[in-house]
N, C-alpha and C positions, 0 to 999 in steps of 0.2 A: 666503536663507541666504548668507550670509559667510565666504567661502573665500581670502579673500584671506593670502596669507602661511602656510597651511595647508603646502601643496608647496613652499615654498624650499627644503627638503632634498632635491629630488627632483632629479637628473641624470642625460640621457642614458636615461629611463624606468624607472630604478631607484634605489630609496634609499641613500643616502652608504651606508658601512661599520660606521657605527655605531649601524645599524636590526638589529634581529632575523631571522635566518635563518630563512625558511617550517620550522613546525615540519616535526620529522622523519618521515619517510613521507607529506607530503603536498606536491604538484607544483602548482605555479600553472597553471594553464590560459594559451595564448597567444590572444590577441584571436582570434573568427573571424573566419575568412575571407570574405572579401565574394561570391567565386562561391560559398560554399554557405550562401542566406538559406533561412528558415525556409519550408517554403512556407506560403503562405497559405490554400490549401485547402483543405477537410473531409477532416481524415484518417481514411483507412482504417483500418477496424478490426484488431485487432494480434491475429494470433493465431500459435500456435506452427508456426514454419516448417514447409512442404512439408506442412502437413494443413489443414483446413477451418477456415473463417470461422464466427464464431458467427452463426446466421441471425438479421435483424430481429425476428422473433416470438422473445423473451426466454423463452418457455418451450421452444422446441425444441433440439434437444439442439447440443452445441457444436459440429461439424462439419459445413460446407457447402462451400462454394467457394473454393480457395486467393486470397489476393489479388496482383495483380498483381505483377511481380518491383520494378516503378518507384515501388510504394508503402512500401515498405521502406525507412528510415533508418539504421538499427541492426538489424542482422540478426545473430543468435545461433544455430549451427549444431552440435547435437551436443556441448554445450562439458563439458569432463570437467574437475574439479580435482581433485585428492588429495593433501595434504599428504604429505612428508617420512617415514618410517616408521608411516603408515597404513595399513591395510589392504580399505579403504572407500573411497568416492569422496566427498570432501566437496560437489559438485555433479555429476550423473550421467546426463552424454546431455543438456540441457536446451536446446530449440530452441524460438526465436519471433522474430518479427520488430515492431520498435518503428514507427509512421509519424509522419512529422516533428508536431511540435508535439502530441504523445500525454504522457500521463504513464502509466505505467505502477507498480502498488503492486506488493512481494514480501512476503505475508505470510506468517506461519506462528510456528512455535514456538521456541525457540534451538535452534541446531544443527541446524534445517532444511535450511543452505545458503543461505538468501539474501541476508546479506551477503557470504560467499564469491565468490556469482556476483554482486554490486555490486563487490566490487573486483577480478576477476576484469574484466570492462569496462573498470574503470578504469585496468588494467594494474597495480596493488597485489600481486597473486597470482600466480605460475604458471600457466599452462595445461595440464593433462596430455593435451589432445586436443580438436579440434573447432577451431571458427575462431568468430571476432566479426569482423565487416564494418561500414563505415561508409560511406555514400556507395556499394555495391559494389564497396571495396576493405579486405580485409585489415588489424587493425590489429596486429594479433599483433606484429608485428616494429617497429612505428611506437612510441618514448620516451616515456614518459607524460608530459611536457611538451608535447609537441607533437600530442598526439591532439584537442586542441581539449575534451578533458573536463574538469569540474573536479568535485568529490567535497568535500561538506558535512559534518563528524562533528556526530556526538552533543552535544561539548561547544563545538560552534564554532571553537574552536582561533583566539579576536583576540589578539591583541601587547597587553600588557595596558599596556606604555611608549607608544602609540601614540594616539589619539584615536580619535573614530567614524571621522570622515573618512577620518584618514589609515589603518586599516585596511580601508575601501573602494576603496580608491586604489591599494593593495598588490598589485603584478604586474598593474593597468592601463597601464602606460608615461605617458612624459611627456603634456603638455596633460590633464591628466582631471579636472582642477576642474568640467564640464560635465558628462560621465559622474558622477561622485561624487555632484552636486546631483542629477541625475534618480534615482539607486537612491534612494539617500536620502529622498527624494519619495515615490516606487514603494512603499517599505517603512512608508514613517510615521515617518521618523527623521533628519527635517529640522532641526528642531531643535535635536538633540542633536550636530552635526555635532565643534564645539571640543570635545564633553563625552570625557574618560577612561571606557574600555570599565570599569573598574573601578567604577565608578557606576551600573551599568547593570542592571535587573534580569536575571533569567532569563530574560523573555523577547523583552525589548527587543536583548540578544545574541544570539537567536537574529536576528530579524531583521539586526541589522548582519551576521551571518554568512551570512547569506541574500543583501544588499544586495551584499557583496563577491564569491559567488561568481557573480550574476550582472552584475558587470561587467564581465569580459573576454566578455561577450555568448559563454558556451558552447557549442559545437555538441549536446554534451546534459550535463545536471545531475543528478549521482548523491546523492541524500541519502541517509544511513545513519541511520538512528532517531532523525533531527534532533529530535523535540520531546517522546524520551521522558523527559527529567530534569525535566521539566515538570509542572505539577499539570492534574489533567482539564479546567478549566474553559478553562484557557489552552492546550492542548494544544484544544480543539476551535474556538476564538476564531483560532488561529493557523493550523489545518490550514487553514481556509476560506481565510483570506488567503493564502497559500501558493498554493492553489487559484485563486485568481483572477489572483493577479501572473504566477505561469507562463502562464493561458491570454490574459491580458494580454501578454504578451513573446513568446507563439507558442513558448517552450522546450519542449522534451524532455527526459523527465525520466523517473527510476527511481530509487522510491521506496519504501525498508526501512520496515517496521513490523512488531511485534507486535501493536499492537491494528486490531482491525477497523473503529471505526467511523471513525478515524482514514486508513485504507487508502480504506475506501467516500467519505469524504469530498472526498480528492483525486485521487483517479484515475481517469480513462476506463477503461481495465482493470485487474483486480486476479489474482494470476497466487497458487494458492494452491501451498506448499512442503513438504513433507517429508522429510525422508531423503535429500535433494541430490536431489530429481526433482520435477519440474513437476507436480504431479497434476491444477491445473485452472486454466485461462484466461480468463477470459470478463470481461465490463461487472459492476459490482455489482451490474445486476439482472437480469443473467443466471444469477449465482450464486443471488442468494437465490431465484430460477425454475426449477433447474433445478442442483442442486449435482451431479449426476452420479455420486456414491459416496457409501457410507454414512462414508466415512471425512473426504472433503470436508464432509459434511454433520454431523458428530458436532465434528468442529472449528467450523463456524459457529453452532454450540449446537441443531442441529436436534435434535427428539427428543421423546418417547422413540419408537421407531422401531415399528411393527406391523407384524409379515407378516401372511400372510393369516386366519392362526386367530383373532389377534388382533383385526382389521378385524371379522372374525362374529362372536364373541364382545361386541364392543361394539355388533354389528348398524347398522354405517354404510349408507350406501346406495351400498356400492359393491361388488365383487368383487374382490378379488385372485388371481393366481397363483403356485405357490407358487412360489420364486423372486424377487416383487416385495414391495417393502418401500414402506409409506409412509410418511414423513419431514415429520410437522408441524414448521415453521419458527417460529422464535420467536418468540411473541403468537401462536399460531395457538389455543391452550388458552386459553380463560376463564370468569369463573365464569358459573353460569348458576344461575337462581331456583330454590328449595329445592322449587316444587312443581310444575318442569317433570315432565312422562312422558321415561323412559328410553328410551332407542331413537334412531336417524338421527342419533347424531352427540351425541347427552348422554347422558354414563357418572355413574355415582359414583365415587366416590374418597375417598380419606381423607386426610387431612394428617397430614403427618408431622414438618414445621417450616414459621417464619412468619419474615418479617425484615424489617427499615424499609429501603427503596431510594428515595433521592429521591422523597420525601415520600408513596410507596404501600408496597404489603408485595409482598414477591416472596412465595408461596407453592410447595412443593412437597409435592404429593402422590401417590398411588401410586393405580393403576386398580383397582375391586375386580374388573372382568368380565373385566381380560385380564393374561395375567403380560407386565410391558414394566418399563422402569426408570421413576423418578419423575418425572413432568412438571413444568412449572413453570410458575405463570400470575400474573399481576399484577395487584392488586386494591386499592382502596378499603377495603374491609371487613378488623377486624381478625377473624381465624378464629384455633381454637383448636387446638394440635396433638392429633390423635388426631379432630378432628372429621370429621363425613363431610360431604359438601361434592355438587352436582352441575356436572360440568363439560361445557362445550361445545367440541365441534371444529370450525372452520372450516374445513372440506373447500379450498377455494378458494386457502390459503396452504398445502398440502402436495403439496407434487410427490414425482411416483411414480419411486423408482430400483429398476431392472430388472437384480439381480444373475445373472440369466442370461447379458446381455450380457459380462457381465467372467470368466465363468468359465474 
């Protein structure tokens, strides 16, 4: 690639006067700093501060053993935000700790709080209580310039007067013709280096906006629902790449989404949000093993849910108490042959609607043996609504939540 005469506007590591001002509310990140490199070693798993580790065995429940105080990156303690004439906490009590070269998802719904507590990190928001640590030090009072973060939006936000390049290069300082060529590279958008951001599809911008924020080589990388203006197909094309550049660059990162598979896609942990409060932490196969609430579990589509009458009533070969609820995961329901025997786990059912899903039919239908809401199963066969149907449950994908515990 051909960089030559690219930076002549560039002096003294900032562009002449008659470059574009970093849009408004977002801070360049400054280069990091060389005593604090990424480490190189297997990071500890991230769980929310001063409580337990999610154990190895993915089905046991999420607290085990705090992790060392030296494994912690980004340490988030108790952090409260509440807007302005509020009366709620837009983010509430929310503690966990990041370990270096982690990526960590915040999913949930809008107005969960987890962009809040994204730019809350990023120094964007107020703090109304609690502390954010970096390195084990304080950053609460540290300039958002100078925090070594740098934060990704939605729409990318490039200088649209500027070239790839030369928006790669944007608050790198002088000599970065080298830096530039490698993101460039890194991204798949070598190429395009002379080409106007204006030419650029939707998702080739995201990458140059990806390219540029990890130039100044961040101490950790905040993206905010970077790839949701996106269509599905690109949107799971790019989450992977995302996914491999970070664990490629050894970055830290925390990363907003609303969709799940997106979340599950690129992150070692996925930390699930509601109502400004952390309700669950874990790996995304910790989650889909072990969602811990019916409320965790009704957001990752788990369902339809049986207590224990229910469980007899369809005659599983299991026992419930009352108080435990089980929570088939999705694909745990399928159809099963018109002349199986009822009993151990195949019910009937009725259908109630049919619909084309990437090139199968999602069906939902309702139990006749147990009152539970409609299940949903995925099938080859067109079915007709109102027909009866025998379905099978996979004991094996539905972990048991123990509303005892939470009472």
């Amino acid at each position: 690639m051909n960089l030559k005469g690219i930076f002549s506007r560039r002096s003294s590591g900032q562009l002449e006067s008659d470059q574009p001002d970093a849009p408004q509310g977002r801070q360049q990140a400054l280069p990091r700093a060389s005593q604090d490199p990424v480490s190189g070693s297997s990071p500890a798993a991230l769980v929310p501060a001063g409580s337990a580790s999610a154990a190895s065995n993915s089905s046991a429940p999420a607290a085990s053993s705090a992790p060392a105080a030296t494994s912690a990156q980004l340490e988030i303690k108790n952090l409260r935000v509440r807007y302005p004439g509020r009366d709620v906490d837009a983010v509430a009590n929310v503690s966990l700790n990041l370990a270096p070269g982690q990526t960590l998802a915040l999913l949930g719904d809008s107005g969960s709080g987890k962009s809040t507590l994204l730019r809350a990190v990023g120094g964007l928001v107020d703090v109304s209580g609690g502390d954010i640590c970096y390195a084990g030090e304080s950053v609460l009072q540290v300039p958002v310039h100078k925090r070594g973060f740098v934060l990704m939006f939605q729409d990318g936000q490039l200088f649209n007067n500027l070239s790839v390049a030369e928006n790669v290069a944007y608050g790198v300082g002088r000599n970065s013709e080298e830096i530039v060529a490698q993101m460039l590279e890194l991204v798949g958008m070598s190429a395009y280096a002379n080409s106007p951001v204006t030419e650029l599809s939707g998702g080739q911008a995201q990458r140059v906006a990806l390219a540029r924020a990890l130039a100044p080589n961040p101490r950790l990388l905040l993206l905010d629902e970077p790839l949701s203006a996106l269509d599905r197909s690109l949107r799971e094309s790019l989450a992977r790449d995302i996914r491999s550049i970070l664990c490629e660059r050894g970055t830290s990162a925390i990363y907003v989404t609303h969709d799940q598979d997106e979340a599950m896609r690129v992150a070692d942990v996925v930390g699930i949000m509601a109502g400004g409060r952390l309700l669950r932490l874990d790996t995304p196969e910790g989650l889909w093993a072990d969602p811990a609430s019916v409320q965790v579990a009704r957001f990752l589509g788990f369902g339809p849910f049986l207590d224990a009458d229910a469980v007899a009533a369809l005659d599983l070969p299991l026992k419930l108490e009352y108080g435990q609820i089980l929570a088939p995961a999705p694909g745990a329901w399928s159809l099963a042959p018109t002349e199986a025997s009822l009993g151990e786990g195949i019910a009937e059912a009725g259908v109630e609607s049919v619909t084309m899903s990437q090139g199968s039919y999602l069906v939902q239908a309702s139990l006749e043996a147990a009152a539970a809401d409609p299940l949903t199963l995925r099938t080859s066969q067109c079915l007709e609504v109102e027909q009866w149907i025998n379905v099978r449950l996979d004991l094996s994908r539905c972990p048991l939540i123990d509303m005892r515990k939470r009472a």
